[in-house]
C-alpha positions as a Markdown table, in Angstrom:
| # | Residue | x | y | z |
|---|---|---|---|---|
| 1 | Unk | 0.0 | 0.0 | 0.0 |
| 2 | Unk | 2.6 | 2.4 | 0.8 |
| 3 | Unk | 4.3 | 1.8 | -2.3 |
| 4 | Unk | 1.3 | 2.3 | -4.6 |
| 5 | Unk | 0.6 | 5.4 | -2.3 |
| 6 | Unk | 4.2 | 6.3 | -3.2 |
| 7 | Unk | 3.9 | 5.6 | -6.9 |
| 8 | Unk | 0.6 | 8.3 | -7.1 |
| 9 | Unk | 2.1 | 11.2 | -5.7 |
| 10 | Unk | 5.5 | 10.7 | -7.9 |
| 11 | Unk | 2.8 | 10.7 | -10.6 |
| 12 | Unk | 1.0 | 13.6 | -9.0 |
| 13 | Unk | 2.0 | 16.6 | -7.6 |
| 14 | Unk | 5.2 | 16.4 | -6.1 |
| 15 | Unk | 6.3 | 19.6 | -4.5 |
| 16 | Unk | 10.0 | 19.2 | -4.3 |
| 17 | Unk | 10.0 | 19.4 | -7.9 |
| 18 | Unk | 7.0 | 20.5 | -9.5 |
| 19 | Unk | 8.2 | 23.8 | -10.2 |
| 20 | Unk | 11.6 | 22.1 | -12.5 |
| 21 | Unk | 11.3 | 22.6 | -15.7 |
| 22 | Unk | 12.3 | 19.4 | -18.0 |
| 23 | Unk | 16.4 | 20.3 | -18.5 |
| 24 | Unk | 16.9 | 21.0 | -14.5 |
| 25 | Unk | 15.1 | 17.1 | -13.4 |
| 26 | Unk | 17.2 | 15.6 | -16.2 |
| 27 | Unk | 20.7 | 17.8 | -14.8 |
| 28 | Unk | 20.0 | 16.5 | -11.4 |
| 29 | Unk | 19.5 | 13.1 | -13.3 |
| 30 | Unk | 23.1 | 13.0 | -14.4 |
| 31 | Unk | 24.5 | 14.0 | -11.6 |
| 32 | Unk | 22.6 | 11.2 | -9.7 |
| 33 | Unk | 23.9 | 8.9 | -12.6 |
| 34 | Unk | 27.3 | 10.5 | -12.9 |
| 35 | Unk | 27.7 | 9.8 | -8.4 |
| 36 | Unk | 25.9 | 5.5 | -8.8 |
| 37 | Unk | 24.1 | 7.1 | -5.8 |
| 38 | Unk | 20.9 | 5.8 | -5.6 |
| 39 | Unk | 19.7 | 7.9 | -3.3 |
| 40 | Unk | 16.7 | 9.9 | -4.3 |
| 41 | Unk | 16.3 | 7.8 | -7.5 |
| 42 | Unk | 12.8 | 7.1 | -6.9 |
| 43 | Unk | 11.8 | 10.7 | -6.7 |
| 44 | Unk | 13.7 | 11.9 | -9.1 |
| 45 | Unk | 12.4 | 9.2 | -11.8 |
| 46 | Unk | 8.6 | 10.3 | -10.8 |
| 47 | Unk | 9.5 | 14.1 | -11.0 |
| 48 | Unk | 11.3 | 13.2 | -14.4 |
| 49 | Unk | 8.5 | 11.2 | -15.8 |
| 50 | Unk | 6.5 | 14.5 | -14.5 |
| 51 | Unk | 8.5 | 16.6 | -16.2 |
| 52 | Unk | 8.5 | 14.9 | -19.4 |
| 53 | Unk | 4.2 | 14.8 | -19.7 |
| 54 | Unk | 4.4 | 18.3 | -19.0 |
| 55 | Unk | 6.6 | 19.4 | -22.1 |
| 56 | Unk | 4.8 | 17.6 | -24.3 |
| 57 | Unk | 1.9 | 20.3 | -25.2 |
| 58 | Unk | 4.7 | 22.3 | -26.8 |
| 59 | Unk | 5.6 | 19.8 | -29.3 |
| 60 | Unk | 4.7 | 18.3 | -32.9 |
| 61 | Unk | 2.8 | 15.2 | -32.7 |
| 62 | Unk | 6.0 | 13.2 | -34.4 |
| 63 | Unk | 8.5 | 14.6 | -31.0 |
| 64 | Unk | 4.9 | 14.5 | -28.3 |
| 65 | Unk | 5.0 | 10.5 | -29.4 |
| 66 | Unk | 8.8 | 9.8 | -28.7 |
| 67 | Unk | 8.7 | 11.9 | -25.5 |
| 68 | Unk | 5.3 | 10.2 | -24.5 |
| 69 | Unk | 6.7 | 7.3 | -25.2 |
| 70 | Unk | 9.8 | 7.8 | -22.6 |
| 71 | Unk | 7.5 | 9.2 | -20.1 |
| 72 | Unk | 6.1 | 5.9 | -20.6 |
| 73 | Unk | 9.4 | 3.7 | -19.9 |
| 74 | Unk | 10.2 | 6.7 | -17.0 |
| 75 | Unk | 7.0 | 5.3 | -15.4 |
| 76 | Unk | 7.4 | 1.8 | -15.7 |
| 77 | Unk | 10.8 | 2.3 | -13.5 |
| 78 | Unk | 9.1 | 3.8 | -10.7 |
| 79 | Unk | 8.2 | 0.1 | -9.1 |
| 80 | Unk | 11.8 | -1.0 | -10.1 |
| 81 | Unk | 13.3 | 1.8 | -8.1 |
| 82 | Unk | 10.6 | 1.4 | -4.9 |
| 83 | Unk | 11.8 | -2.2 | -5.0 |
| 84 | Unk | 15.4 | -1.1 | -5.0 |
| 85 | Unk | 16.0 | -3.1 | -8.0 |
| 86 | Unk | 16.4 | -0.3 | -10.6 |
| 87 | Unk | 20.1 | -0.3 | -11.7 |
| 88 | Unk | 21.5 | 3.2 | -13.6 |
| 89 | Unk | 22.0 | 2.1 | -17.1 |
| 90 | Unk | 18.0 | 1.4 | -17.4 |
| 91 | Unk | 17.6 | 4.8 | -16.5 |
| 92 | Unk | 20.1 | 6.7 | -17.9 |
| 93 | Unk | 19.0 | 5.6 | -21.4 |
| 94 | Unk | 16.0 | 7.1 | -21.0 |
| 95 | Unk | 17.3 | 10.1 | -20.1 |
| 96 | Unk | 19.4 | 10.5 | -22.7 |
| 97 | Unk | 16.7 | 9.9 | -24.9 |
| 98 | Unk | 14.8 | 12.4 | -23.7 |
| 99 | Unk | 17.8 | 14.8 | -23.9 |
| 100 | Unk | 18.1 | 13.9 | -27.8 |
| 101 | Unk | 14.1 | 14.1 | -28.3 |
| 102 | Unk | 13.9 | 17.7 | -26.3 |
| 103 | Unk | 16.8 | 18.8 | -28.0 |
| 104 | Unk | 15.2 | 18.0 | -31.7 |
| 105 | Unk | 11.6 | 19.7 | -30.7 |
| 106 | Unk | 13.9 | 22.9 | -29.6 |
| 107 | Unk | 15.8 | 22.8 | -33.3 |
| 108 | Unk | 12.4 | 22.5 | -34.8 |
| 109 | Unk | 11.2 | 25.1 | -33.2 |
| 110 | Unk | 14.4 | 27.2 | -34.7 |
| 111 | Unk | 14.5 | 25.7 | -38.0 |
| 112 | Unk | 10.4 | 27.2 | -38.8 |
| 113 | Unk | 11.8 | 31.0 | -38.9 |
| 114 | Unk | 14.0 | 30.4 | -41.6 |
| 115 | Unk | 17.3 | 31.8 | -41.5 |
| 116 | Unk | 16.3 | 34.9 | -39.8 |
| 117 | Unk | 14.9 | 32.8 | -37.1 |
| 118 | Unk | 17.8 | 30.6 | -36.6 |
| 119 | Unk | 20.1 | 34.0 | -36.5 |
| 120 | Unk | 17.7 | 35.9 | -33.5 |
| 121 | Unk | 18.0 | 31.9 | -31.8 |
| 122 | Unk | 21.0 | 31.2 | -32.5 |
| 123 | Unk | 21.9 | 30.8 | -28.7 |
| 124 | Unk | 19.1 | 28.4 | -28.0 |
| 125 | Unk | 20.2 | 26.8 | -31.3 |
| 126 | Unk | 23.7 | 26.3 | -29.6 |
| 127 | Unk | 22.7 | 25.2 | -26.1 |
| 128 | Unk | 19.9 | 22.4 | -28.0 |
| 129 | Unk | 22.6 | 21.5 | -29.8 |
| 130 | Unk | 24.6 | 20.6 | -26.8 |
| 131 | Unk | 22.1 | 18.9 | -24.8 |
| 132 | Unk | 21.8 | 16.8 | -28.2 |
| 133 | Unk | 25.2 | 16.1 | -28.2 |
| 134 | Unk | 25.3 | 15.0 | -24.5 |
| 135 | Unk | 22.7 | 12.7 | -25.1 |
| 136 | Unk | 24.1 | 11.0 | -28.0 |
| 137 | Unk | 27.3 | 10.7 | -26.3 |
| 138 | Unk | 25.6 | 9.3 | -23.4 |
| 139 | Unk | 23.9 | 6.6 | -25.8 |
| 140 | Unk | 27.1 | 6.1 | -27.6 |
| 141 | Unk | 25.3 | 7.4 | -30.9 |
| 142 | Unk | 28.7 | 8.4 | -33.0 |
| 143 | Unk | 26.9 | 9.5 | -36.3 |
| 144 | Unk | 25.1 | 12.1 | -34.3 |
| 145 | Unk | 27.7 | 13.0 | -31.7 |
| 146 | Unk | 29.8 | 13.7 | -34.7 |
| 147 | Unk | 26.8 | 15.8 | -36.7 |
| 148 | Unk | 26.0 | 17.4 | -33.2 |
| 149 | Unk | 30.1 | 18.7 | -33.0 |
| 150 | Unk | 29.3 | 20.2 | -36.5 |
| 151 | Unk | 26.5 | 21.7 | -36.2 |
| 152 | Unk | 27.8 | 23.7 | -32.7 |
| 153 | Unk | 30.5 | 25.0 | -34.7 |
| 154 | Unk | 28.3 | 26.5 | -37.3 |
| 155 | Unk | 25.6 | 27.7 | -34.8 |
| 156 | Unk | 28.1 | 29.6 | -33.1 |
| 157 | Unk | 28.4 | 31.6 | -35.9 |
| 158 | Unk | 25.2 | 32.1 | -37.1 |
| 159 | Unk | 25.2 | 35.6 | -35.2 |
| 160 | Unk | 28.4 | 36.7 | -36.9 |
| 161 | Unk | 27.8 | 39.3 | -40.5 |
| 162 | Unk | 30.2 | 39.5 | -43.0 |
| 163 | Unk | 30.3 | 38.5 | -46.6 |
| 164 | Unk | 29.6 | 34.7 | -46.2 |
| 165 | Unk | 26.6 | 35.2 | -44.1 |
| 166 | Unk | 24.2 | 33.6 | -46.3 |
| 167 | Unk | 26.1 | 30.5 | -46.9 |
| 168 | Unk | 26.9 | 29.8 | -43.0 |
| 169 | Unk | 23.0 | 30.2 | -42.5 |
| 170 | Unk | 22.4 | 27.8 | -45.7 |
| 171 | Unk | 25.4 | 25.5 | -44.6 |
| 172 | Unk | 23.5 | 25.7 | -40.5 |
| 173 | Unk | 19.9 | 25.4 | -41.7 |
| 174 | Unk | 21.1 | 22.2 | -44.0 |
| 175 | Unk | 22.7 | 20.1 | -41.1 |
| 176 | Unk | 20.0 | 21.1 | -38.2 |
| 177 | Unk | 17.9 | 19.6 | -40.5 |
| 178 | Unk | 19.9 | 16.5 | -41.1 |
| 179 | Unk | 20.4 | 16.6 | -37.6 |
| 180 | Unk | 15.9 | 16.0 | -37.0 |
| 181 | Unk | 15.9 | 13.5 | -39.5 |
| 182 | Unk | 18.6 | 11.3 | -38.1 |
| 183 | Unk | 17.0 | 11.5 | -34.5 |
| 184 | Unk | 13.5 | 10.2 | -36.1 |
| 185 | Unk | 15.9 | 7.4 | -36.9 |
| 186 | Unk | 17.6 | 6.1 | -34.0 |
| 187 | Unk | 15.3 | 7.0 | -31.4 |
């Protein structure tokens, strides 16, 4: 019973971190994953599964059915981790998952202004970008690891003038782009 009891307010409303937005629950995530402390896993895989449903109204319905479906797995750990019998890997998987899937939505969002959009985001453009790459490096995903290495390098330019302007923001838009596709693909 207590368990179950346990399980509903994970689900719920739980206080200690209902005001986290997604990227803060999956930082403290790493750093629980980075220390093999278990301590506080259970909470912190409720408030991430939380987190996760709560992202998803600002999202396609192609990224909403990834995330769902990782909000989904988050949830199925919950008993695992009451139990005591949730080991790391399981869970770090799915959050870098989620890292990778949140980081596409947020590029998505860039890539529909156009160039001029990408230019005025460009530091969202660069910070997705890293949370992709941190993901895929946490999944061992070398094709976008390397793509995600790329594309920072470009979108730290994208502010910059100057006569090759256009081709940078061309060159940028291009490989964002390749970047969505390939995460439709191995997630």
């Amino acid at each position: 019973m207590k368990s179950v009891f346990l399980f509903m307010l994970l689900l719920g409303a739980s206080p200690v971190f209902a005001q986290n937005a997604l990227e803060d629950v999956l930082q403290k995530a790493e750093g629980l994953i980075n220390s093999g402390s278990t301590k506080g896993l259970v909470d912190l895989v409720g408030a991430t599964a939380k987190a996760v449903q709560s992202e998803v109204s600002s999202m396609d319905s192609d990224t909403k059915y990834l995330l769902l479906s990782q909000a989904d797995a988050l949830k199925g750990l919950v008993p695992l981790a009451l139990s005591g019998k949730l080991d790391l890997s399981s869970f770090s998987n799915i959050v870098n998952k989620v890292k990778i899937i949140l980081a596409a939505n947020r590029l998505k969002s860039a890539l529909k202004g156009g160039k001029s959009g990408l230019v005025e985001q460009a530091p969202k453009v660069s910070k997705a970008l890293n949370l992709m790459k941190n993901g895929a490096e946490g999944l061992d995903l070398k094709s976008l690891t390397k793509l995600s290495n790329s594309a920072i390098k470009k979108a730290d330019k994208l502010d910059k003038g100057g006569l090759f302007k256009n081709l940078r923001l061309k060159a940028t838009e291009k490989k964002l782009n390749k970047i969505v596709d390939l995460v439709g693909e191995v997630i």
